[in-house]
Each structure stands twice: as structure tokens, then as C-alpha cells.
C-alpha positions in Angstrom: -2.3 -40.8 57.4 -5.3 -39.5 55.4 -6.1 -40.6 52.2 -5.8 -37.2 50.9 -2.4 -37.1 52.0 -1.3 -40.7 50.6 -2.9 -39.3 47.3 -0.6 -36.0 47.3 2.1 -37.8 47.8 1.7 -40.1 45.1 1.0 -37.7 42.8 4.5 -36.1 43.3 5.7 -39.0 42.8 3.9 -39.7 39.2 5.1 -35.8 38.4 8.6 -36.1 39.5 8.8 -40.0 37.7 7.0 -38.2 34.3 9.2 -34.7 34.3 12.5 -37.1 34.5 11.7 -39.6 31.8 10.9 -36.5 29.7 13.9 -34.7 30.9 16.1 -37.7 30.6 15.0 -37.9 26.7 15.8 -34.4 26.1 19.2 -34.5 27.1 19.7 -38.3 25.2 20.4 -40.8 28.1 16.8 -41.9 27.4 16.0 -42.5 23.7 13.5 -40.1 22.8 10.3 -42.1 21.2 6.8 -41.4 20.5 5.6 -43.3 22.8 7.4 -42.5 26.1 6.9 -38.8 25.7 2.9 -39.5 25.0 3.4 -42.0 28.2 5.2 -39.4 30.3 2.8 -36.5 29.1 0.1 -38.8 30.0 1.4 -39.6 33.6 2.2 -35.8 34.0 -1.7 -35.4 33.7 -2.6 -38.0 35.9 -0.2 -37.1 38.7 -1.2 -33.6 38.3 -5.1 -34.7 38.3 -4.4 -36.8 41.3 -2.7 -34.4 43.2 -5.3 -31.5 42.5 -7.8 -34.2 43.7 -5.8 -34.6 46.5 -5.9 -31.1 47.5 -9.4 -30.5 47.0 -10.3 -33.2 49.2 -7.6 -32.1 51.9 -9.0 -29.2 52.0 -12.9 -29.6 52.0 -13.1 -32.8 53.7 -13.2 -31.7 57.1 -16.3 -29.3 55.8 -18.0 -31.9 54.1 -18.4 -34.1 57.2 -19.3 -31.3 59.7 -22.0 -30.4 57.1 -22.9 -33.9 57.7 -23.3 -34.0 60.9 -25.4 -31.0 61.2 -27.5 -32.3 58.4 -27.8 -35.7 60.8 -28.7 -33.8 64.1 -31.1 -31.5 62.3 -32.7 -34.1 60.9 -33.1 -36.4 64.3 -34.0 -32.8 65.8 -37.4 -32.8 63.9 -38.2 -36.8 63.8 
């Protein structure tokens, strides 16, 4: 499994963990507090951070090493 892939899914994860604390405190089984909605917010940015990190690099990676390569071979080309 790519690391882009591990990072997605961890990020769902960190999104689903922080939207059910702060759904949890909303309808009272969690007490709501200061500090776990600023620590779920803050996951919530984190997981969406990682995820969109995640995607980028999903995405582009592929790219990014063929660019590489031809890079490599056009500079052995001219040695």
C-alpha cells in the first residue's frame, strides 16, 4: 500500500474520531468543555490537512517521478 494511501486513510480516521467527539458533546453524552472542542477542532484540521496532503501526493506522485527520470536520462544523454 502507498504511503499516500495509508495517509488518506488515516486522515478519515482523525475526521470521523474529531466530528464524533464534537457530535457526542452536542447531543450531552460527552461533556462539552473548552478544551475538547478546541482538541477536536484542532484534530478536524489536521486530519483534513493530512488527507488533502494525502491526495495531492496520490495524485502527482506518479508525475513527479517520471519527471525524474526524464530529467536523469537527459542528463546522462549529454555527459
Amino acid at each position: 500500500m502507498d504511503v499516500s494511501v495509508k495517509q488518506i486513510i488515516v486522515a478519515i480516521v482523525i475526521l470521523l474520531a474529531s466530528w464524533l467527539v464534537i457530535f457526542f458533546s452536542a447531543i450531552t453524552i460527552i461533556e462539552p468543555s473548552f478544551t475538547v472542542l478546541f482538541m477536536a477542532y484542532g484534530f478536524f484540521v489536521g486530519g483534513l490537512f493530512l488527507g488533502f496532503k494525502g491526495v495531492f501526493e496520490y495524485t502527482r506522485g506518479p508525475k513527479k517521478k517520471e519527471k525524474e527520470e526524464e530529467q536523469d536520462e537527459f542528463k546522462e544523454w549529454y555527459r
